[in-house]
Structure formats: structure tokens, C-alpha cells
N, C-alpha and C positions, 0 to 999 in steps of 0.2 A: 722771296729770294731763292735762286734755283741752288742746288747743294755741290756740287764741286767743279772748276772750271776746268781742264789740263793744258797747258800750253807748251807748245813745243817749238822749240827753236830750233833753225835751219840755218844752211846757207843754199844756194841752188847747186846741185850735184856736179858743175860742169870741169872738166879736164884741167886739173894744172892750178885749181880756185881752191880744193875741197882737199882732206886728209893729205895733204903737203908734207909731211912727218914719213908718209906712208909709202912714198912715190920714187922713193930707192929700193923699196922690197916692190912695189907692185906697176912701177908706171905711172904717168898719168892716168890713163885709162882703167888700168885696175883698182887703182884707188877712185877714180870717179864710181866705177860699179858698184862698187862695195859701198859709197857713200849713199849712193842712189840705193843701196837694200835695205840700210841703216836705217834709212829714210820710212821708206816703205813700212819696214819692221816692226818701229815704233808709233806711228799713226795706225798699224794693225793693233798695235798693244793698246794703247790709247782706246779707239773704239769700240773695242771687244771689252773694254775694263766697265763701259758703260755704268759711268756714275754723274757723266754732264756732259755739255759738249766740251768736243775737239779744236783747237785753235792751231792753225799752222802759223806761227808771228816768224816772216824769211829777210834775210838778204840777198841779192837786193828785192826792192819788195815788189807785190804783186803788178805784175801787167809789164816787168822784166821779159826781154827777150829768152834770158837765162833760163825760165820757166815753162819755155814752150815743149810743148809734148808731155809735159811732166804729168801724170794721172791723178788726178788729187781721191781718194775715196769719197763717197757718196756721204755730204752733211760735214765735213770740215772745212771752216769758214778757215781763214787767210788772211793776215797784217803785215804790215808793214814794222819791221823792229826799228828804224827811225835811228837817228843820229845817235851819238854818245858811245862810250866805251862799253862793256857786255854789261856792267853793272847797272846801267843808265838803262838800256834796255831792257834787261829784266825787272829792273825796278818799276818803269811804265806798265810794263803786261801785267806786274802784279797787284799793282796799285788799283788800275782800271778793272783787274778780275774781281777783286776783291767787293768791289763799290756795286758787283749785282749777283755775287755770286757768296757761299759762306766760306769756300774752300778754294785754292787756288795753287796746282802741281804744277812746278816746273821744271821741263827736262830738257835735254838736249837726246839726239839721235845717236850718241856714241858706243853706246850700251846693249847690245842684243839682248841680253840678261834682265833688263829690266821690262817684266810682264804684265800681264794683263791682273793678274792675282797681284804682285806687287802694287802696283797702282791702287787697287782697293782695299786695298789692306794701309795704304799712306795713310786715304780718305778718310779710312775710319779710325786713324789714328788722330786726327783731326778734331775728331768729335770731343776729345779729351785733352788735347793738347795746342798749345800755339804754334807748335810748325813741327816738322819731321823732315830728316833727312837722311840719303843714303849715301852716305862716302862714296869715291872710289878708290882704288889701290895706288893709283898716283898722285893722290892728297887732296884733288879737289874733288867736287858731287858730282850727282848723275842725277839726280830729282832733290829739290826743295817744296817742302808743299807749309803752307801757311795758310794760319784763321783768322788773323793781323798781319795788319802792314807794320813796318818801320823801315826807315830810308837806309840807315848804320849797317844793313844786312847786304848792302849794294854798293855801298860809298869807298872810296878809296880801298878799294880790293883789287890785290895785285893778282888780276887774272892769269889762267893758263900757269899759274906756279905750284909747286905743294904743297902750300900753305893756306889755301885757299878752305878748302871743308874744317879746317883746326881755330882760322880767325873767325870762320863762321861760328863757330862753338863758341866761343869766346866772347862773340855779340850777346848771340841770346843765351848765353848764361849772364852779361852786364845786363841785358833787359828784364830778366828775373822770370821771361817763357821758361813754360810746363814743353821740352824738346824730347820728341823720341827720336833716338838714332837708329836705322836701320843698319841692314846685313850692307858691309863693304861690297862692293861688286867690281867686274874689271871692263873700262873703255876702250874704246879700240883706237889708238892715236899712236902707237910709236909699234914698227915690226916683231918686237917680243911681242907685243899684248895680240898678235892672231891667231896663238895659242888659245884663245876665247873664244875663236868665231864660232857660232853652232854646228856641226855636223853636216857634211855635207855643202856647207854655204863655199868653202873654195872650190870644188869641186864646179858648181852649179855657176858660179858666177866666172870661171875660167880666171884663178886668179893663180898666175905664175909668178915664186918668189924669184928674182932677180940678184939676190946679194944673200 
């Protein structure tokens, strides 16, 4: 069985679809850019973390027009996240990771902050534990990585709210998992939080605040 999967979930970067929170500080367009870096960002993190393969699981999924021109790096394969609300779908990728894989990280692209050393340092908190996870600052996570399934970690979770990484906690302490908690970290979804962008990234991406 190969040692850790990563999956990352998208949506396709295009105008007016993606970081919608953001689109009063930056436009469509700049918030497309910037989703299209996040993107990029974290499949460079992912790949460089080199501890199993890369899984891009998108909306909509592959062989979407949405997706044209988009550059996927060299060796990440590509799903389809499939119907159901975000829990439904993560709950799939991790199920399926699980079943050929001993580890299975799961993030979203919101996060520059989460690296190539974080990611392996999850993995091998793995070795010791049933899942890890990294908060963010708005209440829900930025990566779950798990060495067991269970469906309660996915099921009736009031997505996109702040209560989301604390009901998490609250599972797998009912389930009696060995959890390490990582360093909180900050997402990029609402115009305060571009105070996190890395150095240089508004600069480079031409991203003009508007408000």
C-alpha cells in the first residue's frame, strides 16, 4: 500500500465563479488571478512535499471547458468531486484514498501558508495518530489528513461556517482518535485576510484593492 495520498480540492479559477467574498476588494478578475496562484501554489506545495502522489479532485470536473488552458503540473492526476454537498465530497476522496493508500491529506487552495514542510510533517504525524488537523483563523481547516475513515467527520457539517474545525474536534474526540492539532493558519476568503498574501504576490498578480 503506497504511504500518503494528498488531495486537493478546486473549483476552475474562472471570473465571477471563484473567491466571490473577494470581488468587492479585487473584481472579478483579480480575484480570479489570485485564485488561479492559490491554485498553482498549492499543487507546487503538494509536489515538492513528495511523500505520494498529487490528486487534483475539481469543479466542474475534468474535460470542463472551464479548464481549458489551465497547466496542470507534470504527474497530477485529476477527479471529478461528484455531486453532494463539500462533505459528500470529501468524504468520497477520502474514503477511495484510504482503500490504496495508508494516509490521506486533505486541503483546499485557500491557504499560501500551507507548505511543502507542513504537509510532511501532517504525514508523519500520521504514523502516530488517526488524523491531524490545521485550523484556520475563521473556524474552519485548511488540511485534514487521516489513517481511518469515518463518515461523522463529513456528515451534517454546516459548511463555510466557524464552527466547522471545533465540531470537527468534537467528532474525533467522540471517536476516541489519537488527533494532533496543528498551527492555526490564515485563508484567503474575505478582504482583511490579504494581509496574508505572501510578499510580493499583489504586486505580481496586479491586484488593485477597489474598496
Amino acid at each position: 500500500m503506497n504511504a500518503t495520498r494528498i488531495v486537493v480540492f478546486a473549483k476552475a479559477p474562472q471570473p465571477g465563479r471563484v473567491k466571490t467574498r473577494l470581488i468587492p476588494a479585487l473584481g472579478e478578475a483579480g480575484a480570479s488571478r489570485l485564485a488561479e496562484r492559490m491554485l498553482h501554489h498549492t499543487l507546487e506545495a503538494a509536489w515538492a512535499a513528495d511523500i505520494g502522489p498529487v490528486e487534483l479532485c475539481i469543479d466542474p470536473p475534468p474535460g470542463s471547458a472551464d479548464w481549458h488552458g489551465f497547466q496542470l503540473p507534470p504527474g497530477v492526476q485529476t477527479s471529478a468531486q461528484g455531486e453532494g454537498d463539500l462533505g459528500a465530497r470529501m468524504a468520497r476522496a477520502a474514503r477511495r484514498s484510504l482503500d490504496s493508500h495508508k494516509r490521506a491529506l486533505l486541503i483546499g487552495t485557500d491557504c499560501p501558508q500551507l507548505d511543502a514542510q507542513t504537509l510532511r510533517d501532517a504525514a508523519l504525524l500520521l504514523d502516530t495518530h488517526h488524523a491531524v488537523m490545521h485550523p484556520a483563523h475563521d473556524g474552519g481547516y485548511v488540511l485534514l489528513g487521516l489513517s481511518i475513515f469515518h463518515s461523522s467527520l463529513f456528515a451534517d457539517m454546516p459548511w463555510g461556517t466557524s464552527q466547522v474545525a471545533a465540531l470537527t474536534r468534537e467528532r474525533l474526540v467522540a471517536l476516541g482518535w489519537r488527533t494532533a492539532i496543528g498551527r492555526t493558519l490564515a485563508d484567503i476568503d474575505e478582504p482583511a485576510n490579504l494581509i496574508h498574501l505572501p510578499p510580493g504576490w499583489q504586486r505580481a498578480l496586479n491586484l488593485e484593492l477597489t474598496s
